[in-house]
C-alpha positions in Angstrom: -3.2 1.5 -3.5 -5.9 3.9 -2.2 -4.5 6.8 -0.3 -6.3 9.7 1.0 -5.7 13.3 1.4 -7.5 15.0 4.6 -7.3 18.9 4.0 -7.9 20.3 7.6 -7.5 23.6 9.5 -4.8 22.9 12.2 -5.3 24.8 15.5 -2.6 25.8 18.3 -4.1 23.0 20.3 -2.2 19.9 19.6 -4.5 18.0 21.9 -7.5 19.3 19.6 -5.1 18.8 16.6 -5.3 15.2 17.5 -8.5 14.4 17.7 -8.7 16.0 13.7 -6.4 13.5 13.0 -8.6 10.9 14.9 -11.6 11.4 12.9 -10.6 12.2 9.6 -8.3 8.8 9.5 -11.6 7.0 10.3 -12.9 8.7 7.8 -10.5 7.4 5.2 -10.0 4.1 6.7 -13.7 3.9 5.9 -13.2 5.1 2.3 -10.7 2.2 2.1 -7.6 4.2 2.4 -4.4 2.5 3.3 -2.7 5.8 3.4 -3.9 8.7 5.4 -1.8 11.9 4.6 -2.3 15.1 6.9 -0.6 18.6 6.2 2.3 20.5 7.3 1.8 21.4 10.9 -1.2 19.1 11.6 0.4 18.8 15.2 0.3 22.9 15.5 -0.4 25.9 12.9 2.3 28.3 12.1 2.4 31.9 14.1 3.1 30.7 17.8 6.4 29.6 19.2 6.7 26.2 17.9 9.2 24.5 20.7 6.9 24.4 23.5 4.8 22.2 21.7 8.0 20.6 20.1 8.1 16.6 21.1 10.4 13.6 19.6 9.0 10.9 18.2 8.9 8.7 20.5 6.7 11.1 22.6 3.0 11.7 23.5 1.6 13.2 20.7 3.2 11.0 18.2 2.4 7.6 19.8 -0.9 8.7 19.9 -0.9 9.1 16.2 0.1 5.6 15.9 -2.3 4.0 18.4 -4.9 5.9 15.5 -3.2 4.3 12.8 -2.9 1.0 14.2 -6.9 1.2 15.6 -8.1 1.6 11.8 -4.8 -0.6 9.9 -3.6 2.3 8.2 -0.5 4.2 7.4 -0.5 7.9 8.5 1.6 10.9 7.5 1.1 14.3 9.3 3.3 17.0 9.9 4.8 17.7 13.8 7.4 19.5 15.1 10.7 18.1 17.1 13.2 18.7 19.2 16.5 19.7 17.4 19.4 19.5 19.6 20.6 23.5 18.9 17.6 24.6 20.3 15.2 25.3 17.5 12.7 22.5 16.2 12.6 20.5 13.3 10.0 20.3 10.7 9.0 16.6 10.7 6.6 14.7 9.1 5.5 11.9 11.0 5.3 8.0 9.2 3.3 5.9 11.4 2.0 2.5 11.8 1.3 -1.1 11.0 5.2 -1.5 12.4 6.5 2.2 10.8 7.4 5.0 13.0 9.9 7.2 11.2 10.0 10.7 10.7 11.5 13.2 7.7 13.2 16.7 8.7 12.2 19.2 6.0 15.5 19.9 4.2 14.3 23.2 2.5 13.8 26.2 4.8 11.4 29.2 4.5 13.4 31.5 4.0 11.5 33.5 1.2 8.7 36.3 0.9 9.5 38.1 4.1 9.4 35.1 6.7 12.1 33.3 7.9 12.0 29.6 8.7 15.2 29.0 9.7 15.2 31.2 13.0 13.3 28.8 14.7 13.5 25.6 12.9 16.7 23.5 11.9 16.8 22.1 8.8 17.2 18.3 7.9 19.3 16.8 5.3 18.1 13.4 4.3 15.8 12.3 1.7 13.3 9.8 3.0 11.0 7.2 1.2 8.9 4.5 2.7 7.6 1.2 1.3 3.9 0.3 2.0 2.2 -2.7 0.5 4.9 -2.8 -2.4 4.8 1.4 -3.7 7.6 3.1 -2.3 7.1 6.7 -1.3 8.7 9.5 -1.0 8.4 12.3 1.3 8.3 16.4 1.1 7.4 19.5 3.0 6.3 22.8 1.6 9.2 24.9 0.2 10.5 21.7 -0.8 8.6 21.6 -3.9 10.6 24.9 -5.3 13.1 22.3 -5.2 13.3 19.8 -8.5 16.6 17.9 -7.4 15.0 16.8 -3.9 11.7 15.0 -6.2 14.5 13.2 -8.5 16.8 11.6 -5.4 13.3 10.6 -4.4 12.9 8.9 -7.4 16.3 7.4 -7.7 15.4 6.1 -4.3 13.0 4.2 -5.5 9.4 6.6 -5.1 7.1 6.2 -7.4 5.0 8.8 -5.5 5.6 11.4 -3.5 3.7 12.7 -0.3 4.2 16.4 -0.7 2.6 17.9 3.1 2.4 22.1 2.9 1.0 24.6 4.6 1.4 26.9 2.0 1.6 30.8 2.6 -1.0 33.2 1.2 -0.3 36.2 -1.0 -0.2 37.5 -4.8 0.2 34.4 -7.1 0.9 31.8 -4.2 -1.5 29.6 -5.8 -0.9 30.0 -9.4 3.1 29.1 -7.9 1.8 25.9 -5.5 -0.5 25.1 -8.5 2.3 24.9 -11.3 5.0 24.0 -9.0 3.1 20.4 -7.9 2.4 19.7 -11.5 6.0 20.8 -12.7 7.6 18.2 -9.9 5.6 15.5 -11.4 6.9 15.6 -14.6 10.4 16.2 -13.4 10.8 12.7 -11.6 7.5 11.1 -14.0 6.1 9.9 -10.1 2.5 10.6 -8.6 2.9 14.0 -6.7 -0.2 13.8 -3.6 -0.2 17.1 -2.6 -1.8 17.4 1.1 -2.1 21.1 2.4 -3.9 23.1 5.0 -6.9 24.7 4.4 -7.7 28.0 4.3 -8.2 29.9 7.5 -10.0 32.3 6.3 -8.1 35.0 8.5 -4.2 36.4 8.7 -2.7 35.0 11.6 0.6 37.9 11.3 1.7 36.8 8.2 2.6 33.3 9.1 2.2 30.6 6.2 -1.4 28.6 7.4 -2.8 27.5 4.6 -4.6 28.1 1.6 -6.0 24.8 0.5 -6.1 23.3 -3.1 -4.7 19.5 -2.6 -4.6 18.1 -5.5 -3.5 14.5 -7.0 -0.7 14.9 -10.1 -0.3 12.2 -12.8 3.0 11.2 -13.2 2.9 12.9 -16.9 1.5 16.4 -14.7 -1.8 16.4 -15.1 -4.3 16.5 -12.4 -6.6 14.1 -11.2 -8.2 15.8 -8.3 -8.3 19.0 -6.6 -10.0 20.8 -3.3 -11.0 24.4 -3.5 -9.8 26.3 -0.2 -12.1 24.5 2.5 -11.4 21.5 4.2 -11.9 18.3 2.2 -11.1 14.7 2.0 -9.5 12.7 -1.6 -9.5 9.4 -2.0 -7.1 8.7 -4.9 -5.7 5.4 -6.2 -1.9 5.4 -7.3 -1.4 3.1 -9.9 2.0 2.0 -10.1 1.9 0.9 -13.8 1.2 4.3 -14.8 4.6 5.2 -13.6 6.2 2.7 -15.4 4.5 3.9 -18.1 5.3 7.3 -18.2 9.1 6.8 -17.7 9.1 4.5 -20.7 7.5 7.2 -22.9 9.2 10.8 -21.1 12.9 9.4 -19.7 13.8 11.9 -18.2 15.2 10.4 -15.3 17.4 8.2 -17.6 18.2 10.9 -20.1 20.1 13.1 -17.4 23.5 14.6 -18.3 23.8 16.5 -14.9 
């Protein structure tokens, strides 16, 4: 299964957003990807009011994502925002095409290092995995990864990967944390972590959390496969399913849980 990884700089155009989504998946369709993951917030950065660009699923700017997926027989993932019904939005990732068109409501809130998520955004409650071509995956936003429990119900799901979509905040050791914190959530559920975030902006945009690259692919024992720097970038990664098996025969620590 070859899946690919599109590091981009989303603007607060989602019109302009989309048309990033529509060439870089023809990009990776090219590459031979059957999985096209975009970051956090590919519909709209962070640092404007989100729910006037807020849409369901079933709306414009998601359809059009599918009609991309279906043009080039891929599967994307990209982050949006939606309607929730109390008024804020919800963080969503989109799962579209080839007959998929599903979405998962980030469960974990920002709520940490001064901004505050949950003022404008509700926060979901389901885990979500999705089957393509036999690999089950599962899916993850951002502050989810601080998280460990959330990567193991994905695994007791069935995931044997997991589509980790960020757009990770800036500051004193924010790497060194996304860094260690991909690689730790690896080990913890012994699945392939694909870590998709935005790229760097290169500018503040008043504190808001927009990116500061460094995607990388996570073996299933932690150790990584492939990594951006903080530019935009494209990797195309196979996800070898045996090497999951694998590594839960040799490191059970999804069997040997007491709690």
């Amino acid at each position: 299964m070859r899946v690919a990884l599109c590091q981009i700089n989303s603007s607060t155009d989602p019109t302009a957003n989309l048309d990033l989504v529509r060439s870089e998946t023809k990009r990776a369709a090219a590459g031979g990807a059957r999985v096209v993951v975009f970051p956090e917030a590919t519909m709209c950065r962070f640092g404007v009011s989100l729910g006037p660009v807020a849409e369901p699923l079933d709306g414009p700017w998601a359809s059009a994502v599918r009609d991309i997926a279906d043009e080039h027989g891929v599967v994307v993932v990209a982050g949006m925002f939606t309607p929730s019904p109390d008024g804020r939005v919800a963080n969503t990732l989109l799962v579209t095409g080839g007959g998929r068109h599903l979405g998962y409501d980030k469960i974990h809130l920002f709520d940490a290092f001064g901004f505050a998520e949950s003022r404008t955004v509700a926060p979901g409650s389901e885990p979500v995995v999705v089957e393509v071509d036999g690999v089950t995956f599962g899916l993850a936003t951002c502050y989810d990864v601080r998280f460990p429990e959330l990567f193991r119900a994905l695994a007791d799901l069935g995931a044997t990967a997991v589509l980790l979509c960020a757009s990770w905040g800036a500051g004193p050791g924010k790497r060194d944390q996304w860094e260690l914190l991909v690689r730790a959530r690896a080990l913890d559920c012994t699945s392939w972590v694909l870590a998709c975030g935005q790229a760097d902006p290169g500018v503040d945009h008043g504190g808001a959390p927009t990116g500061i690259g460094f995607s990388a692919v996570v073996s299933p024992l932690g150790g990584v496969v492939e990594r951006l720097a903080g530019e935009p970038g494209l990797i195309l990664t196979e996800v070898d399913t045996q090497s999951v098996t694998e590594a839960r025969r040799t490191l059970p620590v999804l069997g040997n849980r007491r709690l």
